[in-house]
Structure formats: C-alpha cells, structure tokens
C-alpha positions in Angstrom: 7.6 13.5 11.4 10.4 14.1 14.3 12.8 10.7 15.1 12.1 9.6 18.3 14.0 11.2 21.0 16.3 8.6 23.5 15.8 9.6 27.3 17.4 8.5 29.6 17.0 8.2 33.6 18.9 11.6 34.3 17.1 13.9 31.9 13.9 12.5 33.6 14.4 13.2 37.2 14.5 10.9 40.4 11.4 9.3 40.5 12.1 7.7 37.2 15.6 6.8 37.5 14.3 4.8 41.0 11.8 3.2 38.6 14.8 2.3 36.1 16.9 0.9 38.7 14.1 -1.9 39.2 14.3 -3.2 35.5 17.8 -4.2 33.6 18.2 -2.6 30.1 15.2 -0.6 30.4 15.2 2.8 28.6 12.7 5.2 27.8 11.1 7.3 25.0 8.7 8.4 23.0 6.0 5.7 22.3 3.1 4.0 22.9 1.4 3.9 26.4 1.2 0.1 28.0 -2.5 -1.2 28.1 -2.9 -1.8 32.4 -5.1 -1.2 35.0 -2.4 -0.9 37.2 0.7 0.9 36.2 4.6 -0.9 37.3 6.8 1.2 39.1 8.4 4.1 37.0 5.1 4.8 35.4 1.8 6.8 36.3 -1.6 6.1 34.9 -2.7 8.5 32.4 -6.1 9.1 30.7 -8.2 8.3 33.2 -7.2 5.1 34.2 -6.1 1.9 31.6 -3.1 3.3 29.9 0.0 3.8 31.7 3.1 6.3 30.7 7.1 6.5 32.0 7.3 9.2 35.0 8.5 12.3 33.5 6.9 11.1 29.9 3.7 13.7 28.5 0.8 11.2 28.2 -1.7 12.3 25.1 -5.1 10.7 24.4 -5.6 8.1 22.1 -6.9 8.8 18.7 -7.6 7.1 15.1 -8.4 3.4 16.8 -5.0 4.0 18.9 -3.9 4.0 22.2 -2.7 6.7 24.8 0.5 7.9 23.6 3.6 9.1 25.6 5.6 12.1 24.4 9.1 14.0 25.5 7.5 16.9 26.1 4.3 18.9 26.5 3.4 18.4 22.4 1.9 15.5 20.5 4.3 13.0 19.1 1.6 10.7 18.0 2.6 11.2 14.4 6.3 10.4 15.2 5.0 7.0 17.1 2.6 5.8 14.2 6.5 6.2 11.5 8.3 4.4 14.6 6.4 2.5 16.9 7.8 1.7 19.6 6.8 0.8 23.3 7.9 4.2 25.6 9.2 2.0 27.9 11.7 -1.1 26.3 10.7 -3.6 29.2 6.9 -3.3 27.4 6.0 -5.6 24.3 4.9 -4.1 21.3 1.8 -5.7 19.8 0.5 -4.4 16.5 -3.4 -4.7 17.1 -6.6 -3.5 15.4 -5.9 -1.8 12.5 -2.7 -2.5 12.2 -1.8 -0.4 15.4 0.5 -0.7 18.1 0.1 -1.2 22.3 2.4 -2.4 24.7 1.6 -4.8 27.5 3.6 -6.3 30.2 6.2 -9.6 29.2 4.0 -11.9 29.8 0.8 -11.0 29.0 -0.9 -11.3 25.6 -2.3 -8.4 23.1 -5.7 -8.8 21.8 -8.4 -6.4 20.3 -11.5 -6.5 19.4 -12.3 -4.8 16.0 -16.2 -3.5 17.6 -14.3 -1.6 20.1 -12.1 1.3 18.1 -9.1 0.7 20.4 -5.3 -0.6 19.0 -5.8 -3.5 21.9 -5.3 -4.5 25.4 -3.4 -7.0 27.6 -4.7 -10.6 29.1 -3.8 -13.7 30.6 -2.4 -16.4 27.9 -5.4 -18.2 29.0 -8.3 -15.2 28.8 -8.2 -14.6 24.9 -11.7 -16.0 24.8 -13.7 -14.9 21.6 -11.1 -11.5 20.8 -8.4 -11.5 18.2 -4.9 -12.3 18.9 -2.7 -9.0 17.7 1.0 -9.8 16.3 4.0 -9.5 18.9 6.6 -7.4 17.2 9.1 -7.1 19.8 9.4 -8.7 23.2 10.2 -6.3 26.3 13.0 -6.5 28.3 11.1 -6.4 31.9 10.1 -8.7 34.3 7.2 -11.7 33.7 4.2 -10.8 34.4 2.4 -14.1 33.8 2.8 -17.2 32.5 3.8 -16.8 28.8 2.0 -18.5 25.9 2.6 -19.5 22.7 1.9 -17.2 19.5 -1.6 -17.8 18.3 -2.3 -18.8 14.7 -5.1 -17.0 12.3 -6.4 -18.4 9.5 -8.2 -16.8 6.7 -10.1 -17.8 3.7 -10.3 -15.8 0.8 -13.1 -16.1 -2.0 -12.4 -14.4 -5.1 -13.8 -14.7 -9.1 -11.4 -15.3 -11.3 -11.2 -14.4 -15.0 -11.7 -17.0 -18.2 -11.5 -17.0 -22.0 -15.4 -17.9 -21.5 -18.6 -16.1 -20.6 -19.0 -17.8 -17.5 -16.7 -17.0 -14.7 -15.8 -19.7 -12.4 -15.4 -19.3 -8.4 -12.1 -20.5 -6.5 -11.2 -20.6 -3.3 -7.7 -20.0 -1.4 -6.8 -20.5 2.0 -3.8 -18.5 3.7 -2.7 -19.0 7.1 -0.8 -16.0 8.7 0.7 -16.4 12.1 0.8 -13.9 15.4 4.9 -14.0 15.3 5.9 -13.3 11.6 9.3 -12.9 10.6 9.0 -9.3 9.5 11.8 -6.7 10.6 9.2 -3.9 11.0 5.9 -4.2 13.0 4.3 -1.0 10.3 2.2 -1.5 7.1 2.1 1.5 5.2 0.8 2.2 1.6 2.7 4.4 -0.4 1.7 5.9 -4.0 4.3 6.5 -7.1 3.8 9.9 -7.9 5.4 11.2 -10.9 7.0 14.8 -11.0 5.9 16.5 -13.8 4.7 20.5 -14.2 2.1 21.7 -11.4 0.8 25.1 -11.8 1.7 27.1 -8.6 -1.7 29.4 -9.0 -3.6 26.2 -8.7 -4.5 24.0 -5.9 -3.3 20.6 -7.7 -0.7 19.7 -5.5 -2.8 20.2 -2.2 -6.1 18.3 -4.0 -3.4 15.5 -5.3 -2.2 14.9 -1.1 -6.0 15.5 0.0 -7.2 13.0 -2.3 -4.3 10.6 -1.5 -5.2 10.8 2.5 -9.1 10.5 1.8 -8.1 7.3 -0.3 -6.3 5.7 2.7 -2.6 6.6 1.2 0.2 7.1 4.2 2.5 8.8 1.7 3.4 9.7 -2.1 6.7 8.0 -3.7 8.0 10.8 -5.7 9.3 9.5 -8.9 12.3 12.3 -9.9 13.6 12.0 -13.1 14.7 16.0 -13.7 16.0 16.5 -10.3 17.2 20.1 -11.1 14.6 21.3 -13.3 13.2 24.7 -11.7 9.9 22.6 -13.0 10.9 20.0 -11.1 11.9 21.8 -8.2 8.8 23.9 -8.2 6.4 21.1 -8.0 8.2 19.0 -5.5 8.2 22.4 -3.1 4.6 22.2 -4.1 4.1 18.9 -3.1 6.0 19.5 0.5 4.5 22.2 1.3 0.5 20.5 0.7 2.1 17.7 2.7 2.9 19.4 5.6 0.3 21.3 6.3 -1.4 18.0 6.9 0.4 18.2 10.5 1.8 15.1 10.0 -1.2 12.9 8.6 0.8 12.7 5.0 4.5 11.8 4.2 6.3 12.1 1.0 9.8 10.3 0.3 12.0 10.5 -2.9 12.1 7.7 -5.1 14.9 8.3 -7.9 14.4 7.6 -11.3 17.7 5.8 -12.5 16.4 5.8 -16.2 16.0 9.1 -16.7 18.6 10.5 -15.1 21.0 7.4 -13.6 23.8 9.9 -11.6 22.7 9.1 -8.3 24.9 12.4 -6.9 22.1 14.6 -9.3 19.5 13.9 -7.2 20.9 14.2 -3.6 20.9 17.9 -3.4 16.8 18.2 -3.9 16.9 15.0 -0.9 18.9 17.1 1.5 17.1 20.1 1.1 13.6 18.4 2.2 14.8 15.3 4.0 14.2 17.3 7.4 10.9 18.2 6.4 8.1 17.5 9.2 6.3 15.7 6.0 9.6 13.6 5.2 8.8 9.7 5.8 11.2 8.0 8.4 11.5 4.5 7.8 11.9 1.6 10.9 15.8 3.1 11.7 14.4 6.6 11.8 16.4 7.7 9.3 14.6 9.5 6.0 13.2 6.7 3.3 14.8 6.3 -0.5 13.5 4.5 -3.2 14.2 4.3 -6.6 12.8 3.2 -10.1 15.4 1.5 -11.7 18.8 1.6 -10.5 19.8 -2.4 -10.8 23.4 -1.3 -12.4 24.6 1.1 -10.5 25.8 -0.3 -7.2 29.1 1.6 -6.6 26.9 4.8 -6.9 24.6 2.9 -4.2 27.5 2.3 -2.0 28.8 6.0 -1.8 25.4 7.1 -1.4 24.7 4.7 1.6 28.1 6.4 3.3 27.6 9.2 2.7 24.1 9.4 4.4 22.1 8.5 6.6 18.9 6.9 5.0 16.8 4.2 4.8 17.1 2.8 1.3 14.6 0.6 0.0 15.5 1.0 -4.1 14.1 -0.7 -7.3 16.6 -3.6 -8.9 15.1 -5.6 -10.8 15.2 -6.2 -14.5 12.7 -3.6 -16.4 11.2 -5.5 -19.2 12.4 -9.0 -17.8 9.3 -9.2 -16.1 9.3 -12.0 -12.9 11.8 -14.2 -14.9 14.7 -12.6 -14.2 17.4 -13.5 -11.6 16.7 -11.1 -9.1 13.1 -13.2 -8.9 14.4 -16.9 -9.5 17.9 -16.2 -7.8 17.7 -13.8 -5.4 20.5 -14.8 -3.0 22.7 -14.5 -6.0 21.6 -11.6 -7.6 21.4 -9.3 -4.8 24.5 -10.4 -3.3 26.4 -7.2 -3.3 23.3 -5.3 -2.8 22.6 -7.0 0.6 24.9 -5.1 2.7 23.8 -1.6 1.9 20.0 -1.5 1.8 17.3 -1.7 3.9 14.8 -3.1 1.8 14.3 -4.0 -1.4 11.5 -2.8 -3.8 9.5 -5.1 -6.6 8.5 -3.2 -9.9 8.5 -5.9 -12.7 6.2 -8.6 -10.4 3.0 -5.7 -10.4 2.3 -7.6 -13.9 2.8 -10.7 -15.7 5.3 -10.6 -18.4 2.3 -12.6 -21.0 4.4 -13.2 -23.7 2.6 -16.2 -24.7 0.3 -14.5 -26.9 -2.4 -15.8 -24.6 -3.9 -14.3 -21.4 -2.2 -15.1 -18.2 -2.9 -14.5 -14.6 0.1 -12.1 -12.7 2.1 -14.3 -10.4 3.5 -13.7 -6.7 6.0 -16.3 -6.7 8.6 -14.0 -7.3 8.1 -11.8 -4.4 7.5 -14.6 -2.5 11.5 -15.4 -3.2 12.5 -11.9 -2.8 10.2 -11.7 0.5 12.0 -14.6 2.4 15.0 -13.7 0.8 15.1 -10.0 2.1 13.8 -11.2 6.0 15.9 -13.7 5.9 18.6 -10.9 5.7 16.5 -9.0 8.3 15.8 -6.7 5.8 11.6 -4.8 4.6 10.3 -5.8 1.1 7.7 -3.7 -0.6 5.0 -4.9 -3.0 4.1 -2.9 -6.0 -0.2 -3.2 -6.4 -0.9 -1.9 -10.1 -4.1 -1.9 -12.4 -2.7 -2.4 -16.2 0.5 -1.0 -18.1 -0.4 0.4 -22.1 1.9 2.6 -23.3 1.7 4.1 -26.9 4.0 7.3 -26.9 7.7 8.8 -26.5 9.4 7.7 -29.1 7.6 4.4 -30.6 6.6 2.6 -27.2 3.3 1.0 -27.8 2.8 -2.3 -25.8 0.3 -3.7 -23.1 0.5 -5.6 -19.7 -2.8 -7.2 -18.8 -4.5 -5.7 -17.0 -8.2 -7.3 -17.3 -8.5 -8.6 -13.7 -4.6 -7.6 -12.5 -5.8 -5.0 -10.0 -8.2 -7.5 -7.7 -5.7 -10.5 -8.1 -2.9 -8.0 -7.2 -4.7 -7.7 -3.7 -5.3 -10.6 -3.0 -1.4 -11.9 -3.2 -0.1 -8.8 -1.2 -2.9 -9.8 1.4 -1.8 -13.5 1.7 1.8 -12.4 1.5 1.7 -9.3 3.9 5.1 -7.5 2.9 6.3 -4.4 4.8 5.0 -2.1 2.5 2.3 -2.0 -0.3 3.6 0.8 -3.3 0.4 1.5 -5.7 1.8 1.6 -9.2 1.3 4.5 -9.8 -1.1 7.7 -8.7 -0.5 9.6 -12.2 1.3 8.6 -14.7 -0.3 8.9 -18.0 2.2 7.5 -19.9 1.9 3.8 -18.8 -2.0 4.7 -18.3 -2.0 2.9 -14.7 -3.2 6.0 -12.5 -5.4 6.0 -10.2 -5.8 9.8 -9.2 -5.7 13.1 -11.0 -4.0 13.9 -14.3 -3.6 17.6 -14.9 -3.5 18.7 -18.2 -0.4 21.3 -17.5 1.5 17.8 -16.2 1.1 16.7 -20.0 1.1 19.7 -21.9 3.8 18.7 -24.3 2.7 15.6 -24.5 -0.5 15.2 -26.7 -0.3 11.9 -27.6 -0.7 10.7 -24.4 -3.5 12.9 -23.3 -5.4 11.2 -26.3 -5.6 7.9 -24.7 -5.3 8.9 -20.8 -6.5 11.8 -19.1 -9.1 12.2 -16.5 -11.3 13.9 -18.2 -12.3 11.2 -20.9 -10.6 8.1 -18.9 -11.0 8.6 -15.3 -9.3 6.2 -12.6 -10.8 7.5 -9.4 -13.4 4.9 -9.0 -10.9 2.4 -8.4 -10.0 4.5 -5.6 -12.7 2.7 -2.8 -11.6 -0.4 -3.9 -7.9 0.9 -2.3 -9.4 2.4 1.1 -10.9 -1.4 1.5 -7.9 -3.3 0.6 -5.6 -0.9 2.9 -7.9 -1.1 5.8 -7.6 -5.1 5.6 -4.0 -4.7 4.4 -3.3 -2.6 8.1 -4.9 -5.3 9.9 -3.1 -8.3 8.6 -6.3 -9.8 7.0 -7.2 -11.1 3.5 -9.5 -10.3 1.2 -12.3 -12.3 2.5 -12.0 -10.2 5.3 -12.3 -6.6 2.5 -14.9 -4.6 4.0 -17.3 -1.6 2.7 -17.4 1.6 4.8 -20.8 1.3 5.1 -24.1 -1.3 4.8 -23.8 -0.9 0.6 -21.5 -2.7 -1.8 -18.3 -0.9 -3.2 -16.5 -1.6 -6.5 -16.1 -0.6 -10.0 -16.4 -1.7 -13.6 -13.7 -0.8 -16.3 -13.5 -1.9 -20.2 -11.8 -0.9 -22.9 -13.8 1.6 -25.7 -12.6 -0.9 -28.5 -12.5 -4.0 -29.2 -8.7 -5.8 -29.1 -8.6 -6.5 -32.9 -8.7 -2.5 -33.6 -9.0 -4.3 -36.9 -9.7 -1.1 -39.2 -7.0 1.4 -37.4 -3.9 2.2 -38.7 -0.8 0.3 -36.8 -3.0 -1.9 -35.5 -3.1 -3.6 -31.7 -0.1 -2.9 -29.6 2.4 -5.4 -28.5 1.1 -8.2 -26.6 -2.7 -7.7 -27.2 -3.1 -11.1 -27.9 -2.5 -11.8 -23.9 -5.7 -9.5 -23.5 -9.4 -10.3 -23.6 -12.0 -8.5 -25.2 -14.0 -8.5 -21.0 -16.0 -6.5 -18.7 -13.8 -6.3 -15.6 -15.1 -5.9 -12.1 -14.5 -5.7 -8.5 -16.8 -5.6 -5.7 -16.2 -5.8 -1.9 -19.3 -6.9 0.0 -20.8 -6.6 3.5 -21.3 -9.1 5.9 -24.6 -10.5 6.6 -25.8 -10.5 2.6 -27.0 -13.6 1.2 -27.8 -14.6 -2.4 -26.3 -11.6 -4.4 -25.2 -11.8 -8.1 -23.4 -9.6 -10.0 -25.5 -9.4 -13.9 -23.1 -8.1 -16.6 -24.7 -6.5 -19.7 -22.7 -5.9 -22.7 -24.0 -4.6 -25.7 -27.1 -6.6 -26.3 -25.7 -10.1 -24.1 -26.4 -10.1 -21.0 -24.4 -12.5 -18.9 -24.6 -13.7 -14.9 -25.5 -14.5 -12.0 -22.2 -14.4 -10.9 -22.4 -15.1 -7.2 -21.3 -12.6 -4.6 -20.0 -13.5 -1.2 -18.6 -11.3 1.4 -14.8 -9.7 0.7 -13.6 -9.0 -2.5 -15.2 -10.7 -5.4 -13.2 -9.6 -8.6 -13.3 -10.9 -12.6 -13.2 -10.8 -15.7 -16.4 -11.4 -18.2 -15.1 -12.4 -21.8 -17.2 -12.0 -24.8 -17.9 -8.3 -24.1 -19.4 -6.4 -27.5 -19.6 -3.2 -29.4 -22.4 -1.0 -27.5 -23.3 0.5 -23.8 -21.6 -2.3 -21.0 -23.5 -2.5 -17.2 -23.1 -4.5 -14.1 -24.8 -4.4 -11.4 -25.0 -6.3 -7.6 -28.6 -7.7 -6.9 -29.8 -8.8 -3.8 -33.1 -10.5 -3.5 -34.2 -9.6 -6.7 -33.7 -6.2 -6.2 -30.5 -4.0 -7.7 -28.1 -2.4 -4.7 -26.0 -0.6 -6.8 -24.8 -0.5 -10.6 -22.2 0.9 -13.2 -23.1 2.2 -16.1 -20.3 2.6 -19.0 -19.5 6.5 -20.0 -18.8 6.1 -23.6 -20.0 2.7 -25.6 -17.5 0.7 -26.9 -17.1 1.4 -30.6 -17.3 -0.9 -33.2 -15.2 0.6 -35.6 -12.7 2.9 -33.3 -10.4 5.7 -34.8 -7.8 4.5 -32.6 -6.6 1.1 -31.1 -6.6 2.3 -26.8 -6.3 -0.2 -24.6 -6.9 2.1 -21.7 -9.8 1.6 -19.5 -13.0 3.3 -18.8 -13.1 2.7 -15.0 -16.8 3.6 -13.6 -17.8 3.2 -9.6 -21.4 1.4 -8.2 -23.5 3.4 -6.8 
C-alpha cells in the first residue's frame, strides 16, 4: 500500500487549476470518486456516467461493493484508497457507506446505500432518504452547498443474544444499542487485524502463504506480527516469509509489526527488522499514512516510546495496560491519569487485558466492556483510534510453571457483541496461532512448536482444531464493517453458521496429577455454542446433547445467538439448529469427553455445523 500522493493545480494542467480557482481550499488526490449525475466544474464523469473524478485524475471502476476510484496516474490506487480514504477532491464529503466503504457527495447532500445494491452509496436530498440507510459522514468538504443540509440521522439496533448460566436452561436477553450517523471517531476505517506470533516457518513449505490465504478467506485485513526475537535468523526468516505471501496478494493483505515488550523490552532491538519492511507494498498505513506499530506490552517503557516516536515516522497504536491486572487496573478505571504522558506521542491506544474477565471470584463471570468503554472516550476525546482485542479463552499450562485459565465458555460470542455496540477503530482477534495461551483460531504448525512439546499436548490443530470458529469471524467482520450489531450477523448463504466447542474433561480433572489449573473454579463444566441465523426463519431451536442428557429448545432468532449449556457429561456432546421439525445443520463432538482424563486440558474441541 502507496501513501496517497498530494496534487496540486500545477502538476494537473489548466483545466483543473480553472476548476480550483472556483472552490477555496480545495486540493486534489488520490481517492474516491463523488456519487453525481452531473459532475461540478474541475471534474469529468467517469464510468459511464454516475461517478465523477478531478480533471487530470485516472478514474478506475468500482470493485468489492465500492465506488469508482480516482488515481494519480494510469494504475490502480484502489488499495491505497481503501488504507486512506479520502474524497479525491477535499470540497467532497466522505461518507462511509455499505460495508463499511467510502463515497463522496457534494456539501450538502446526504450519503445513503442500500445493502441489495453491492454499491458503497450515493448522494440525495436531506429530504429523499426514504426507505435506504443513512451512511456515517466522516469528514465534511470544503466546497460550496449543494442543498439544504440536514441533520445526522440516528440508527438503532437491537441485538438478541443467549447468555450462559450455572443451570441447564439458558435464558434469552435482550440489549438495545443506539449508534449515531456522526460518531466521534478520528478515522472513518474499520479494519480487523489478527496477532500473529513469530515463531519457526519452514521455507520449503507453503505455511506462510496458506496462514495469509486463510486469513483473507476469513475476512482478516491484516496480521499483527507479535516479535519477540527480532534478530533471530528464525525470526527474520519467517517474517520475510510472511512479507513476501502478503504481497503477492497485490495489496488485498497488510501486515504491521507489533513488538513484544516482554520478551525482548529494548524497543531500539526491534526497529531495524521495522525499517527494513516498513516500505513494503504489504506494510499497513494507518489514518496519517504513515506505517502502523503495535505492541504487546510496553506499559513501562515510555522514554523508549518517546525516542522511537522522534525518531520516526509511524503510527503508533501500542499495548499499556497492566498484564495480569485484568480490567481493574488504572489504565481502565483512570485513564486520563494513567495515560497522561502517553497521550502526546501515540496515535492510538490498544486493549489486551479487557479480551477477558480477570474471574478471580472462584465463580464464573461474564467479560466486561466497561473498561474500553473509558479507554474509548478517553482516547477520542484526545482525537486519538482505540483498538479492541476479540479473543476466544486464555489456558496456559507450559514455560516454566504457567498453568492458569481465563473463561472462556461463552467469551468469544459476548466478545462480539460489545465490540459491535461499541464500534472502536479497529477490532485485533486475540490471537491467529498462539499455542501457548491456546486462543488460536488458525493453523498451528508443528515446526512453530517443535521445542515445545508440552504445549503441542494440549493445543495443536491436529487434535484441537480452531478453524471452525473461523465463519463465526467473516459474519461478525462483515457487520463490524458496516457499523451494525449482532442482530444484524448474517450467514453467507440461506443455511445457519456457527460452531460448538467443549472441553474433553471434566473441570474437576479429579484423578490427574496437579490437578485443575488456576482459576477453574470461574469455569463451567458447558457445551458452548454460537450460531448466526438468516433472516426470514421462524421457530428454530438449538437441541444440545451431552452424554446421555439431552437439553433444549433453545430458541433461535436471526443474528448471533451464542451460550453456554451447563451440566455437560462424560460421553459424545451434539447440537444441532432445527427448523420445523426438521434438523438444518449439526455438530458432532470429535473426541468424547472422558470421564477419567490422563490430563487436566482446558482447551476446547471447537467443531463447525454443517
């Protein structure tokens, strides 16, 4: 992805600089084309008619629900546009649309869409919305009125979703989140990013190319990649792996580096591997144009911050809060004052802790967005992006005596739903491989882990594979890009999605040696499901079977239904969606969960409907 390329009137010939003479602080670049049957002075109609681009601008056709786009020259920026929108002409509005996309119309004018039509939007009259949808205005032109202006519309949304109990019998709530067209966000994009942790990839294989074609199929706009050994030739093997998969997408995939301050907390070790791929065409560009930085970690190092910030030109979005202080800390309750001398040299701020609840009750507890609601305001308040960390369950037993778990029973649909009714910036799914915390959702190779044999005994793909949740992800990020909540998740097709996952013991591991990990009394002995359904499906149930119980009808509606079902037994577990009587689709477990395990795992068994 190129930065988008300033032109002005004297690089573009007479005809436009006439055209910019007409408008005050008008400029011109790269961007999207403005949504008109007519096109203002300084730009031509392009397409056919409908979409109108600067004179002197290359006009491309739309693609992927977008809009015409306008380029510098005679190549397709549309790539560029989609890391930075922006209008190609500044006396446009930018509207973010269907999808999630951008369009420009005339000041004055208001952006719809209408999802049945596979366009970004177009332009009307305040007083022709009629029956479309009103997009979000993320920056207002600087050009003449065309019409009477209106006031920004407001959306409402309900979301239904099962949530989990210590009983058999799930009960139903419902939450209502209003969203308005005009929100205080300083970037118009939603992107979804994946951790991705650095660890040995075979060159003679094709794991780093399935890992970015997987990650694109699955929705993913780019992979955060975790660097702990920044000068390892493993290291740097794998990341120049990684780059190269990710660029010969042409664009379609980014990667950005996110430093890991706990294993290796010199920030100046890991800026020589970040200069040497932070022109890459595959390099993420965040809202400034500038290449993107995250961290894991990194909450006590801000003089190292600071000298990295002057040093270069980036967008830094890092990690500070608390590990292990879950959303209690400071940096959640206090944000103003923690992040105090953090506020003038970052761009955004990143949530790791807040993916979980902390459950150190010794009962089960439901993860919590309040934090990163205080974070959130805090950091747009300061006109800065805040990015959301979506993550499944954390169990750890490995490296030196860590054996603990984070619940994680019906965390991953609960997890959606607050990132939907917040809508921050950015979404970060925690995490696409790592093992050790057994919260991937993609591939684990076996060359990754080779040293580490513990954790391929409790999570690896082959025995404990995560991809099924992967649907579930293409759903949310589709409703996710076009500011919706869950009610509003959607199946590709006419058939339910969704998957089951359990654990193949029970929590009491009674007769294994150790015992349960850390914090297993916050668990539940559950089946755990997810389902998105279509619209127009009346009367489903979900019907749970667990060893010989059977338990349901839970009732289905259309969005995401999510759960937990407690009281789940020893023997093969089931659940499946039924519609009139009939079964649409099912999951069946892969291994039974054992009665009397040779080792305590809270991992999952994660198994798709079909």
């Amino acid at each position: 992805m190129k930065q988008s390329i300033l032109l002005f009137a004297a690089a573009l010939g007479a005809d436009l600089a006439s055209g910019l003479a007409a408008v005050s602080r008008r400029s011109v670049q790269q961007g999207w084309s403005l949504q008109s049957g007519s096109c203002p002075g300084g730009s031509s109609a392009c397409n056919g008619g409908g979409a109108c681009c600067p004179s002197g601008l290359f006009c491309f056709a739309a693609a992927n629900d977008e809009v015409a786009s306008c380029c510098a020259s005679n190549s397709v920026c549309r790539g560029a546009i989609e890391g930075r929108p922006a209008c190609a002409d500044t006396a446009w509005s930018l509207w973010q649309g269907f999808q999630g996309n951008g369009f420009c119309c005339q000041v004055g004018l208001v952006g719809v869409y209408d999802s049945s039509k596979n366009v970004a939007g177009t332009c009307v009259a305040s007083g022709a919305v009629g029956a479309s949808t009103s997009a979000r205005l993320v920056s207002a032109g600087g050009g003449a009125t065309a019409t009477p202006t209106t006031t920004s519309s407001t959306r409402t949304t309900t979301s239904t979703t099962t949530t989990p109990t210590t009983s058999s019998s799930p009960t139903t709530t419902k939450t209502t989140s209003t969203t308005t067209s005009a929100g205080s966000s300083p970037t118009g994009s939603r992107l979804v990013f994946a951790h991705y942790l650095i660890g040995t990839v075979d060159s003679n294989t094709n794991h780093a190319q399935l890992d970015v074609q997987n990650a694109m199929a699955a929705g993913i706009d780019a992979f955060a990649l975790n660097q702990g050994a920044p000068s390892a030739p493993w290291s740097l093997s794998t990341v120049q792996q990684i780059f190269a998969a990710a660029e010969a997408t042409g664009g379609k995939f980014k990667l950005f580096f996110s430093f890991d301050t706990f294993q290796d907390g010199t920030i100046s070790d890991h800026i020589p591997v970040f200069n040497t791929y932070k022109a890459s065409p595959a390099y993420l560009l965040g809202p400034n144009g500038l290449p993107v930085v995250s961290s894991y970690g990194g909450y006590n190092l801000l003089s190292q911050w600071q000298s990295f910030k002057q040093s270069s030109s980036i967008y830094l979005i890092p990690n500070l809060d608390l590990a292990g202080a879950g959303d209690s800390s400071q940096y959640y309750t206090n944000p103003s004052a923690y992040l105090s001398s953090y506020n003038s040299i970052v761009d955004g701020y990143f949530s790791w802790e807040s993916a979980w609840p902390q459950s150190t009750s010794g009962r089960p507890e439901n993860v919590s967005s309040v934090g990163d609601t205080a974070v959130m305001n805090f950091a747009h308040a300061s006109g800065k992006t805040y990015m959301m960390g979506l993550s499944s369950l954390q169990f750890k037993h490995c490296c030196g005596g860590n054996y603990y778990y984070r619940v994680g029973e019906s965390n991953f649909g609960q997890r959606m739903s607050q990132i939907l009714q917040l809508q921050p910036d950015y979404t970060e799914v925690i995490t696409w491989n790592d093992a050790g915390e057994s919260h991937y959702i993609g591939n684990i190779w076996n060359e990754s882990l080779g040293g580490a044999p513990d954790i391929l005994s409790y999570a690896n793909t082959a025995t404990f594979p995560h991809a099924a949740w992967q649907p579930l992800i293409t759903s949310f990020i589709a409703a996710y890009k076009a500011r919706a909540g869950s009610a509003q998740m959607r199946p590709p097709g006419a058939k339910p999605i969704g998957a089951m996952w359990y654990r193949p013991n029970l929590k009491s591991c009674a007769n294994v040696g150790g015992g349960p990990p850390a914090n297993a009394a916050s668990a539940l002995d559950a089946v755990n499901y997810a389902v998105v359904m279509p619209d127009g499906v009346t009367g489903a149930t979900l019907v749970v079977t667990s060893g010989s119980q059977t338990f349901g009808a839970i009732p289905l509606v259309a969005g995401l239904n999510y759960g937990s079902v407690a009281g789940m037994i020893s023997g093969a577990q089931s659940a499946r969606v039924v519609v009139n009587g009939q079964t649409s689709v099912q999951a069946r477990s892969l291994l039974d969960v054992q009665a009397n395990p040779t080792t305590c795992n809270f991992n999952y068994f994660v198994v798709g409907f079909s």
